[in-house]
PDB file with one MODEL, atoms N, CA, C and O in Angstrom:
MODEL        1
ATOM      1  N   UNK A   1      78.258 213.755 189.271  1.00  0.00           N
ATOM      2  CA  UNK A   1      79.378 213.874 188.379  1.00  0.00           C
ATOM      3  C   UNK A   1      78.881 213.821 186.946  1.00  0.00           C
ATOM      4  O   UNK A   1      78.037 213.058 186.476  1.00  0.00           O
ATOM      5  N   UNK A   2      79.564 214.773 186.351  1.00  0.00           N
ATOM      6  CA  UNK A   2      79.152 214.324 184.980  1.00  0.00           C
ATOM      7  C   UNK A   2      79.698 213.202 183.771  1.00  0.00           C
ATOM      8  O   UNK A   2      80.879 212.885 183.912  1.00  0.00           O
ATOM      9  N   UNK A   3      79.160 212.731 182.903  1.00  0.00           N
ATOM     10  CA  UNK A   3      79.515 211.410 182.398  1.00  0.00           C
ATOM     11  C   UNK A   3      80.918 211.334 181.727  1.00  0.00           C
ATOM     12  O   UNK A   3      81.348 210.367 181.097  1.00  0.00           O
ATOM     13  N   UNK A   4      81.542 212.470 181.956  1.00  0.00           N
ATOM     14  CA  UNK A   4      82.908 212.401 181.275  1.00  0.00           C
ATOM     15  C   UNK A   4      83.697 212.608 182.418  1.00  0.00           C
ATOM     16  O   UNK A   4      84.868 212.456 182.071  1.00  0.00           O
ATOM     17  N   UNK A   5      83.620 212.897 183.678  1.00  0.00           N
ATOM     18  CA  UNK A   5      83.992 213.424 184.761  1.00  0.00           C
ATOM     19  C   UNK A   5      84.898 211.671 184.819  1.00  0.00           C
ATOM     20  O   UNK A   5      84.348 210.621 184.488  1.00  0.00           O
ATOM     21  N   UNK A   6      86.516 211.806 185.381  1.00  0.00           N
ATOM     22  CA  UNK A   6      86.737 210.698 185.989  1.00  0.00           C
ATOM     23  C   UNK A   6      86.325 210.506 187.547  1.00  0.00           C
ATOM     24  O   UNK A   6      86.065 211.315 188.438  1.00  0.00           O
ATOM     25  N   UNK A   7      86.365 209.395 187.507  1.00  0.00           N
ATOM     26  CA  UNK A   7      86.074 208.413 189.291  1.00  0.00           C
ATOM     27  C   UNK A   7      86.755 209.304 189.825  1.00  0.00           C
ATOM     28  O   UNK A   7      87.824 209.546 189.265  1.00  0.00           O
ATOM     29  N   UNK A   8      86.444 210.020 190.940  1.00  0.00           N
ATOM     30  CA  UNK A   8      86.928 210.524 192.351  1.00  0.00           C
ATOM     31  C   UNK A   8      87.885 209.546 192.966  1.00  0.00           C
ATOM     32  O   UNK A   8      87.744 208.379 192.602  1.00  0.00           O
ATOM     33  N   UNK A   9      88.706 209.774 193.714  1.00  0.00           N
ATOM     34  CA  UNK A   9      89.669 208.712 195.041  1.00  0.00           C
ATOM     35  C   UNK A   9      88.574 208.504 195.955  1.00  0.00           C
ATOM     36  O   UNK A   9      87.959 209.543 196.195  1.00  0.00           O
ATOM     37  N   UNK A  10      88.124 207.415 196.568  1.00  0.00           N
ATOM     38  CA  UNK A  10      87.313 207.484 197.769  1.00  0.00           C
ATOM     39  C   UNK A  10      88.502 207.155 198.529  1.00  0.00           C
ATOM     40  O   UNK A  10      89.377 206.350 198.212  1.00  0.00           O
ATOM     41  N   UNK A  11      88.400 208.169 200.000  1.00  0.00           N
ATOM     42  CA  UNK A  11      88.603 208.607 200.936  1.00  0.00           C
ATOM     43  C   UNK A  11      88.098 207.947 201.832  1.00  0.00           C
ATOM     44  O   UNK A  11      89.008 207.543 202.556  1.00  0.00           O
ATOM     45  N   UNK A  12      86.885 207.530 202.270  1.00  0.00           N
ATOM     46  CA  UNK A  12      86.186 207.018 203.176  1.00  0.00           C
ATOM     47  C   UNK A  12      85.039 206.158 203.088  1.00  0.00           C
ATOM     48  O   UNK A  12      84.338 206.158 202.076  1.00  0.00           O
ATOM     49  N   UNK A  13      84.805 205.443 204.056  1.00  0.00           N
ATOM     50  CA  UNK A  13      83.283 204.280 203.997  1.00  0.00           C
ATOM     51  C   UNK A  13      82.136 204.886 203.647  1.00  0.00           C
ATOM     52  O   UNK A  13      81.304 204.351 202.913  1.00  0.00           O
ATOM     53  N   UNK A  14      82.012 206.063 204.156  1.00  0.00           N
ATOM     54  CA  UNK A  14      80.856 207.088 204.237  1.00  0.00           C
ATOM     55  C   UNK A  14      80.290 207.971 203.147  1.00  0.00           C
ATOM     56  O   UNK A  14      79.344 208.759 203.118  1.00  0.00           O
ATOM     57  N   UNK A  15      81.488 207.439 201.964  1.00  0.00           N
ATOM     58  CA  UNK A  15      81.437 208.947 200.686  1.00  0.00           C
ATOM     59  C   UNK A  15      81.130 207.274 199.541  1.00  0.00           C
ATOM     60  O   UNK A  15      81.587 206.133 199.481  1.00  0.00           O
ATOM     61  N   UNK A  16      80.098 208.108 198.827  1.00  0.00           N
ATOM     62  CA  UNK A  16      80.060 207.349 197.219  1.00  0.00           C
ATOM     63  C   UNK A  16      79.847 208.610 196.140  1.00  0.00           C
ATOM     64  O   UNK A  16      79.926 209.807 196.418  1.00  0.00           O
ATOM     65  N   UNK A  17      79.637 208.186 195.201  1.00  0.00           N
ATOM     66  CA  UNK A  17      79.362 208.792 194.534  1.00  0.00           C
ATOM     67  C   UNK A  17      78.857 208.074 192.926  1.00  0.00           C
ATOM     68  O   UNK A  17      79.034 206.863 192.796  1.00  0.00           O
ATOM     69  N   UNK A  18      78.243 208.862 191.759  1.00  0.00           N
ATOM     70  CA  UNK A  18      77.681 208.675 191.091  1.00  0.00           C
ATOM     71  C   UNK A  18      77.693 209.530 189.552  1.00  0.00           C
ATOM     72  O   UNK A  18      77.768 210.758 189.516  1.00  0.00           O
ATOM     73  N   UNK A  19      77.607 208.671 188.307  1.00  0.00           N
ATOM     74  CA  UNK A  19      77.626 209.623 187.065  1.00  0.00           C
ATOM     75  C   UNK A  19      76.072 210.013 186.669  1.00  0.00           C
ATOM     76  O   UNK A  19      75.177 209.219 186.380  1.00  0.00           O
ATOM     77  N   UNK A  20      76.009 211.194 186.722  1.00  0.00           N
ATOM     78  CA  UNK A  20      75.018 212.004 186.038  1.00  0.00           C
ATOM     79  C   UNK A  20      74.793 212.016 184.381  1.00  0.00           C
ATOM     80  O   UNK A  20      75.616 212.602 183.678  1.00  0.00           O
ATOM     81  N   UNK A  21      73.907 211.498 183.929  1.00  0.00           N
ATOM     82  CA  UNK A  21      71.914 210.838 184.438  1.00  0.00           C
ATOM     83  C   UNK A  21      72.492 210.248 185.569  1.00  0.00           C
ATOM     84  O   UNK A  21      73.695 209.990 185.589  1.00  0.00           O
ATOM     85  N   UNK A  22      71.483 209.926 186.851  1.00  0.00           N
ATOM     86  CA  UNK A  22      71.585 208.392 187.472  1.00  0.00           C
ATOM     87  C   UNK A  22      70.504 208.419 187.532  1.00  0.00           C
ATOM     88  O   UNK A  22      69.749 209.365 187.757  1.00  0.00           O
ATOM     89  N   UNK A  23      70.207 206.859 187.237  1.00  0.00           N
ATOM     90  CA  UNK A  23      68.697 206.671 187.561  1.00  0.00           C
ATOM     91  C   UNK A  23      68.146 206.442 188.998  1.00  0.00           C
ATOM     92  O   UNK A  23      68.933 206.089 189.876  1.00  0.00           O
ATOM     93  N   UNK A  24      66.869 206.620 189.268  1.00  0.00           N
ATOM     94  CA  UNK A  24      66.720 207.319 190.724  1.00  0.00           C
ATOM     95  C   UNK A  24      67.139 205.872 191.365  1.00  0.00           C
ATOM     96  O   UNK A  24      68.022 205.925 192.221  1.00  0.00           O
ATOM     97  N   UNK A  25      66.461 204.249 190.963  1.00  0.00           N
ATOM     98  CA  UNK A  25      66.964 203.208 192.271  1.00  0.00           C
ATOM     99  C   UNK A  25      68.106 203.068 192.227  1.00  0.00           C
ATOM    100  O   UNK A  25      68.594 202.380 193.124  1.00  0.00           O
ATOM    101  N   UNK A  26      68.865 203.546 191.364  1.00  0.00           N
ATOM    102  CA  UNK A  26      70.557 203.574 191.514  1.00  0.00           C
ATOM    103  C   UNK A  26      71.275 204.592 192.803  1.00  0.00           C
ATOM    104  O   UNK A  26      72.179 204.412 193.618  1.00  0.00           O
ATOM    105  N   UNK A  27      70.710 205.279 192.612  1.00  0.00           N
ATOM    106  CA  UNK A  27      70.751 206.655 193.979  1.00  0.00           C
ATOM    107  C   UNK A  27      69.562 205.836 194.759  1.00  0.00           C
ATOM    108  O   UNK A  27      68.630 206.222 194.052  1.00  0.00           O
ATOM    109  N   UNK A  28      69.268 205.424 195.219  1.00  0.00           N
ATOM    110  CA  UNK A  28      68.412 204.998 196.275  1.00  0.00           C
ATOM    111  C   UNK A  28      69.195 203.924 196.863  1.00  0.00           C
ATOM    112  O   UNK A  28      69.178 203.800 198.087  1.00  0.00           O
ATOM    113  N   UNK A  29      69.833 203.186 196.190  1.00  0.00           N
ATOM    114  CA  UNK A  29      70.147 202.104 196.602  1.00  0.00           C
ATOM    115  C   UNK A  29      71.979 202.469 197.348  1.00  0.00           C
ATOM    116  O   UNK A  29      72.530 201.908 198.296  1.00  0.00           O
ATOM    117  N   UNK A  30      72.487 203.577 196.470  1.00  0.00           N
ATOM    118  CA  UNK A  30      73.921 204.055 197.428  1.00  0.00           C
ATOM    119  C   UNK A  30      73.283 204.407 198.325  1.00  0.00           C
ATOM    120  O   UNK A  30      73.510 203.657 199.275  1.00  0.00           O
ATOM    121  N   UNK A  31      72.353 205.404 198.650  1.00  0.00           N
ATOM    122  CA  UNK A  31      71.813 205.814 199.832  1.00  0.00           C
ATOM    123  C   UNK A  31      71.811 205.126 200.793  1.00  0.00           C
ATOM    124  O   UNK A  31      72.553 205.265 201.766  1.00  0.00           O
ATOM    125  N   UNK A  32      70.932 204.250 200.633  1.00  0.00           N
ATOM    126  CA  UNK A  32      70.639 202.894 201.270  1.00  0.00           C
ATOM    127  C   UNK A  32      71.897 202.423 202.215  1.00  0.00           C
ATOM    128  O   UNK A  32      71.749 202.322 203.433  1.00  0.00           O
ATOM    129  N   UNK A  33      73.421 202.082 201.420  1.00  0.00           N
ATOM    130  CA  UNK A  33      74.080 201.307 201.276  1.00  0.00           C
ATOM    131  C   UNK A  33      74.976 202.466 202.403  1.00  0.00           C
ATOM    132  O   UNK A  33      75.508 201.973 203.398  1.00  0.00           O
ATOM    133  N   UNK A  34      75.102 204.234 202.119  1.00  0.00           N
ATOM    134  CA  UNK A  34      75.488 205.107 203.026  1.00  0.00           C
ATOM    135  C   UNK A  34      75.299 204.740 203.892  1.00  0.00           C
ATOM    136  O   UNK A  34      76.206 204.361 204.633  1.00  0.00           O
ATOM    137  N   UNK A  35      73.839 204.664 204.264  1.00  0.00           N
ATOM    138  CA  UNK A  35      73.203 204.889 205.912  1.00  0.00           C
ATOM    139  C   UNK A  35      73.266 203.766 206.417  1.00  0.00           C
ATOM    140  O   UNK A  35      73.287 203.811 207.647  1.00  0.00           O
ATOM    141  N   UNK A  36      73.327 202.207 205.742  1.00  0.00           N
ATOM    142  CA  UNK A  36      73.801 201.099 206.491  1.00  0.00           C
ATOM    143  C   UNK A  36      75.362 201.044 206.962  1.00  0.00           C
ATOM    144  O   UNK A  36      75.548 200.842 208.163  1.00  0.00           O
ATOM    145  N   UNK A  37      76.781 201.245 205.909  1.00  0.00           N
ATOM    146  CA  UNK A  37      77.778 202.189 206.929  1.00  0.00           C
ATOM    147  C   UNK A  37      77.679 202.900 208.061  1.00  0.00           C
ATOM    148  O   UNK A  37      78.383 202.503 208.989  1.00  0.00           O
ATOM    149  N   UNK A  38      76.879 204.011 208.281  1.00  0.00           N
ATOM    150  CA  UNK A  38      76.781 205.168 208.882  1.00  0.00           C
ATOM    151  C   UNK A  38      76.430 204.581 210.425  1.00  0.00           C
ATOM    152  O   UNK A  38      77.208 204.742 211.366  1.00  0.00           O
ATOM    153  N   UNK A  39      75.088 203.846 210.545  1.00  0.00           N
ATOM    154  CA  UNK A  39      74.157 203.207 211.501  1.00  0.00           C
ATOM    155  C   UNK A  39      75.735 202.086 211.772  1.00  0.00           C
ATOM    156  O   UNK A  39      76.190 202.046 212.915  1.00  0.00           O
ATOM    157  N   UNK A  40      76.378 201.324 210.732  1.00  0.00           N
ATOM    158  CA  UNK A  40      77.560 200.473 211.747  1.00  0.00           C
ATOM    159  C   UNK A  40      78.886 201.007 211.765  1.00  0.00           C
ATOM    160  O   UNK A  40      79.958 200.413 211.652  1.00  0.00           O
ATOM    161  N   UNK A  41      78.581 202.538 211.967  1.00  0.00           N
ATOM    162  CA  UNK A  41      80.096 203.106 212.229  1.00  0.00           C
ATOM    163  C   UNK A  41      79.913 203.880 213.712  1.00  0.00           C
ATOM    164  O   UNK A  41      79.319 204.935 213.936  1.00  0.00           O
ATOM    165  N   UNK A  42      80.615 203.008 214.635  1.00  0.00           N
ATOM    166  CA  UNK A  42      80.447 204.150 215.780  1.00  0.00           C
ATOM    167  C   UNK A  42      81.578 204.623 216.071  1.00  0.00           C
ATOM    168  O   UNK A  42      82.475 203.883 216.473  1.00  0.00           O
ATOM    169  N   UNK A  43      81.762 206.072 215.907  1.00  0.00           N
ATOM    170  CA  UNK A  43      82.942 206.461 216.400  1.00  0.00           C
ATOM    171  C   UNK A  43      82.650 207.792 216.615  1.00  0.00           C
ATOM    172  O   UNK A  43      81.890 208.553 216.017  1.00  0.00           O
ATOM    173  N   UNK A  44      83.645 208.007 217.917  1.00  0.00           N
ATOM    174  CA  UNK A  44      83.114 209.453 218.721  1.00  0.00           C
ATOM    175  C   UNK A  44      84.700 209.439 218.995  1.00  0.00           C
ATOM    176  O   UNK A  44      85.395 208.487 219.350  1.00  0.00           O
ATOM    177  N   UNK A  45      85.156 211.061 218.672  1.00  0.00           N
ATOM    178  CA  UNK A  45      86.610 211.574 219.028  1.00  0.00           C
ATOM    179  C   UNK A  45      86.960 211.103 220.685  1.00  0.00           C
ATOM    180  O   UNK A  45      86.137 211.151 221.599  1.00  0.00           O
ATOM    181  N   UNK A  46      88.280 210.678 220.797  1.00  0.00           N
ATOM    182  CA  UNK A  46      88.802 210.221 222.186  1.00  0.00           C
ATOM    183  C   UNK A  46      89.873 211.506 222.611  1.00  0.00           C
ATOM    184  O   UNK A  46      90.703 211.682 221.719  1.00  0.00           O
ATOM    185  N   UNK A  47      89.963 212.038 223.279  1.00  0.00           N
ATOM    186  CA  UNK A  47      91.178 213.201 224.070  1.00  0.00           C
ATOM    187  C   UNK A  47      92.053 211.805 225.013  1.00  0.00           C
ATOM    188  O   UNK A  47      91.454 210.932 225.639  1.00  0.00           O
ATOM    189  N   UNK A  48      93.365 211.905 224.902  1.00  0.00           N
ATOM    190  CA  UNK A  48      93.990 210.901 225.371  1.00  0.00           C
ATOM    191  C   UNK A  48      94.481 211.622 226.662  1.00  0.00           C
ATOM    192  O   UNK A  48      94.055 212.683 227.116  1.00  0.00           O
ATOM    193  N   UNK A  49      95.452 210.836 227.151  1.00  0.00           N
ATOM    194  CA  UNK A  49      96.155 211.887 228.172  1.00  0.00           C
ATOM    195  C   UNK A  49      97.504 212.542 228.293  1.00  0.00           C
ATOM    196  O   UNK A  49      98.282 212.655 229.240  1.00  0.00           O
ATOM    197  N   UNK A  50      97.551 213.072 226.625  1.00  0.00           N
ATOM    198  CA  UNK A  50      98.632 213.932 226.485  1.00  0.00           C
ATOM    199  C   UNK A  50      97.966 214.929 225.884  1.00  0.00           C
ATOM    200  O   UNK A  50      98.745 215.741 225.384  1.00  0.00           O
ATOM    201  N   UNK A  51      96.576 215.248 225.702  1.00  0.00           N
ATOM    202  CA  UNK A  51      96.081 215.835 225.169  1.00  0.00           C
ATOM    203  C   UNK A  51      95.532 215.831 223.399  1.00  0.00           C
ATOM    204  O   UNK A  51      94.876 216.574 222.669  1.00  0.00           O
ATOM    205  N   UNK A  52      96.097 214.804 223.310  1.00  0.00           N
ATOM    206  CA  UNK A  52      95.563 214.874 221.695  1.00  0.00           C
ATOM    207  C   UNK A  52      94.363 214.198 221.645  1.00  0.00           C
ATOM    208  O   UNK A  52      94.054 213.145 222.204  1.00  0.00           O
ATOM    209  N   UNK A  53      93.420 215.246 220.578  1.00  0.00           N
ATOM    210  CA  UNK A  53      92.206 214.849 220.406  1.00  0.00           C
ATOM    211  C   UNK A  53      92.135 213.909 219.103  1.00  0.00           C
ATOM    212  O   UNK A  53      91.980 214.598 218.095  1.00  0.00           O
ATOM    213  N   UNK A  54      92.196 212.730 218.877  1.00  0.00           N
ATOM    214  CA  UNK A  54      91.572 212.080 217.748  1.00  0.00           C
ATOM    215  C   UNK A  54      90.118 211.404 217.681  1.00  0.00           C
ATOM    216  O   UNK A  54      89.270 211.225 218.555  1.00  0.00           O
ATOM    217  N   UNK A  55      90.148 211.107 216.369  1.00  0.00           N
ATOM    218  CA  UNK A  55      88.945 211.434 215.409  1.00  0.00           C
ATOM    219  C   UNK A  55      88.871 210.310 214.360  1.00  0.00           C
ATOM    220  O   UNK A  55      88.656 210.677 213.205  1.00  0.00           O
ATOM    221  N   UNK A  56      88.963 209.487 214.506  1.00  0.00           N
ATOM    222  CA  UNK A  56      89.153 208.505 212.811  1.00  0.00           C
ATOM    223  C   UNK A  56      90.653 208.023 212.762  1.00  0.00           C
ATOM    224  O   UNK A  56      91.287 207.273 213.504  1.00  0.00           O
ATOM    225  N   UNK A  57      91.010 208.756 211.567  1.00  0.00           N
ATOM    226  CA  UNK A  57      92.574 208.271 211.181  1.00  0.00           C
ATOM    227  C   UNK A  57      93.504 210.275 211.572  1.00  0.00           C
ATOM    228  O   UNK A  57      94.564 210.630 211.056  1.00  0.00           O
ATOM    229  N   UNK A  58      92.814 210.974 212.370  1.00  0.00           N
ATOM    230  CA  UNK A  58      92.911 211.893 212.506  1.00  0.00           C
ATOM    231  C   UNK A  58      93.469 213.026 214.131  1.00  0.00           C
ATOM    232  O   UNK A  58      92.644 212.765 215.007  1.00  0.00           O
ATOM    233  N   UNK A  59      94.129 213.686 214.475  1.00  0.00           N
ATOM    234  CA  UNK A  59      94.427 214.694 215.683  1.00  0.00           C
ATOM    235  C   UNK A  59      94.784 215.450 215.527  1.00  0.00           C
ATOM    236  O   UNK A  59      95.556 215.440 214.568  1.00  0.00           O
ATOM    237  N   UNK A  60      94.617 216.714 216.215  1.00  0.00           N
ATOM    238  CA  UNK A  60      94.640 217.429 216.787  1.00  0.00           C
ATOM    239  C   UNK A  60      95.707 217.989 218.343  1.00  0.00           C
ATOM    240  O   UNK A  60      95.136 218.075 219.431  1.00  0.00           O
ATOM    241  N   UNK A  61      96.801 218.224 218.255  1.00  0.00           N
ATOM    242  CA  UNK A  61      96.830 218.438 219.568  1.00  0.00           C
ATOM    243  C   UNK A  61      96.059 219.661 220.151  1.00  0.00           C
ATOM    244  O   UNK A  61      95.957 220.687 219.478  1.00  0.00           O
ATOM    245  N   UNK A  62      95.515 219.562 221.397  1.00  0.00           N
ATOM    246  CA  UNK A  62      95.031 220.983 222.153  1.00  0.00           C
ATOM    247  C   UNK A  62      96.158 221.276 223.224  1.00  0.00           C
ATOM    248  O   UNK A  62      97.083 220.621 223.704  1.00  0.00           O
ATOM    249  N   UNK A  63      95.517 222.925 223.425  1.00  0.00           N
ATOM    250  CA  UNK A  63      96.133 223.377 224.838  1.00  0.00           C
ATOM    251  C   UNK A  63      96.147 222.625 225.805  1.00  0.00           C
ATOM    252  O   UNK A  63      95.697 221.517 225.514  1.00  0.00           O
ATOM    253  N   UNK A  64      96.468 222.729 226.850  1.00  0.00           N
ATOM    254  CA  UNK A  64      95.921 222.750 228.150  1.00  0.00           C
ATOM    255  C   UNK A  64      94.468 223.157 228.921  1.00  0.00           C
ATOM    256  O   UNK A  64      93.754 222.480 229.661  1.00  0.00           O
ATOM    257  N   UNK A  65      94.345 224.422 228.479  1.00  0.00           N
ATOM    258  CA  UNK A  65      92.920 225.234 228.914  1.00  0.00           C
ATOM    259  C   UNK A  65      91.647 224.454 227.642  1.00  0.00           C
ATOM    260  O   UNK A  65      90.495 224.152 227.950  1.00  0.00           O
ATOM    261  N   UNK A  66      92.210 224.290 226.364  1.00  0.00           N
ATOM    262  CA  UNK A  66      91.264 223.334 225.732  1.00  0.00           C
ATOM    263  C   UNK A  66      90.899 221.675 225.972  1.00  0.00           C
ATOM    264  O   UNK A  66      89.953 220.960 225.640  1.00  0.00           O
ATOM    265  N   UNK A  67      92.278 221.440 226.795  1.00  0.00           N
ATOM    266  CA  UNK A  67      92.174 219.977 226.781  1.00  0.00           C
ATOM    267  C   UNK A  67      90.911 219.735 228.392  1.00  0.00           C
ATOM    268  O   UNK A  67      90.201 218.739 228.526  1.00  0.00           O
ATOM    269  N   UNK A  68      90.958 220.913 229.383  1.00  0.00           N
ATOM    270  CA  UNK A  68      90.211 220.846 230.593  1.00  0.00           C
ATOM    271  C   UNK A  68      89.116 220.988 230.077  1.00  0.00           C
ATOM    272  O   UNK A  68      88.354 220.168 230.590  1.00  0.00           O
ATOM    273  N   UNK A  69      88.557 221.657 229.248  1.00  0.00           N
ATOM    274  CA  UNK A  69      87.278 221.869 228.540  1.00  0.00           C
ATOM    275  C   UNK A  69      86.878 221.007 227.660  1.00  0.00           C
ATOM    276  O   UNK A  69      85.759 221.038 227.148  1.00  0.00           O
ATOM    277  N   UNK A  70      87.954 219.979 227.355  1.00  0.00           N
ATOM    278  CA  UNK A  70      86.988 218.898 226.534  1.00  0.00           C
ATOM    279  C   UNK A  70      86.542 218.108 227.143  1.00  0.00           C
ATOM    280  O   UNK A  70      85.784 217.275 226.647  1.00  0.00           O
ATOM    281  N   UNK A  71      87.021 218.127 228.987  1.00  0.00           N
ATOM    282  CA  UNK A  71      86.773 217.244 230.118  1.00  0.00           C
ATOM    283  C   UNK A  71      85.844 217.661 231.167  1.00  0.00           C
ATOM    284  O   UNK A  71      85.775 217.219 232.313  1.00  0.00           O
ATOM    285  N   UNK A  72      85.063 218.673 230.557  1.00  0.00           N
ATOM    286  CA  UNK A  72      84.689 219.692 231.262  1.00  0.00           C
ATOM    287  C   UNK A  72      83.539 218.768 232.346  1.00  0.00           C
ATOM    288  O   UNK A  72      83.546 218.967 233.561  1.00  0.00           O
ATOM    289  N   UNK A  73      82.676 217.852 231.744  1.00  0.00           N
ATOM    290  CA  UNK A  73      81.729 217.352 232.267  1.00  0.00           C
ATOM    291  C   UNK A  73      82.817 216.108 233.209  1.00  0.00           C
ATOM    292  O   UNK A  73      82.088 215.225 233.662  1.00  0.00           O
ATOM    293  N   UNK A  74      83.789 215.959 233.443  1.00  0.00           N
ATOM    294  CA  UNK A  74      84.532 214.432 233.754  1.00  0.00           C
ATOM    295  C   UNK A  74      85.427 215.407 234.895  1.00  0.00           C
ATOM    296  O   UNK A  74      85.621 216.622 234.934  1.00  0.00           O
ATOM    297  N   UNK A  75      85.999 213.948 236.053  1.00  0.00           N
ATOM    298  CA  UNK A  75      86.381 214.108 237.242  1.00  0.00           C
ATOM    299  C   UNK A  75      87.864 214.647 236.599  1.00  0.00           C
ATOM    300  O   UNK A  75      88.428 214.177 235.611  1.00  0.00           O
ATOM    301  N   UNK A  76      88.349 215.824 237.495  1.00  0.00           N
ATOM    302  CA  UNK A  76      90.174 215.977 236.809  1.00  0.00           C
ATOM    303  C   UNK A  76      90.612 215.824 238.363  1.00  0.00           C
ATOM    304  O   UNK A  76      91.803 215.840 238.673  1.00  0.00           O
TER     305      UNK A  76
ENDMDL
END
């Protein structure tokens, strides 16, 4: 960002950001601070059994023919 740029909304655990100059251990150290989030965030999308696929704070409904294919490897 540049130094006149206002603060962004953060959205999520996973997003930072920074004003341009940054000095490099300043960016090393969000980095850092990303990938320790990242490594304690486990989350993998769930398909329920009405078919909606969520994701976070997030869904999707699918078809039918999409919802068998997201089960493709699992007993129906």
């Amino acid at each position: 960002m540049g130094p006149e740029s206002p603060p962004p909304d953060s959205i999520d655990t996973l997003e930072d950001w920074v004003r341009l100059p940054a000095a490099d251990p300043d960016v090393r150290a969000r980095v850092a601070t990303l990938e320790m989030r990242a490594s304690s965030t486990v989350s993998s999308p769930e398909l329920d059994a009405d078919g909606l696929l969520r994701y976070r704070d997030r869904w999707v409904s699918l078809s039918p023919v999409e919802s068998l294919l997201a089960r493709f490897w699992s007993s129906v």
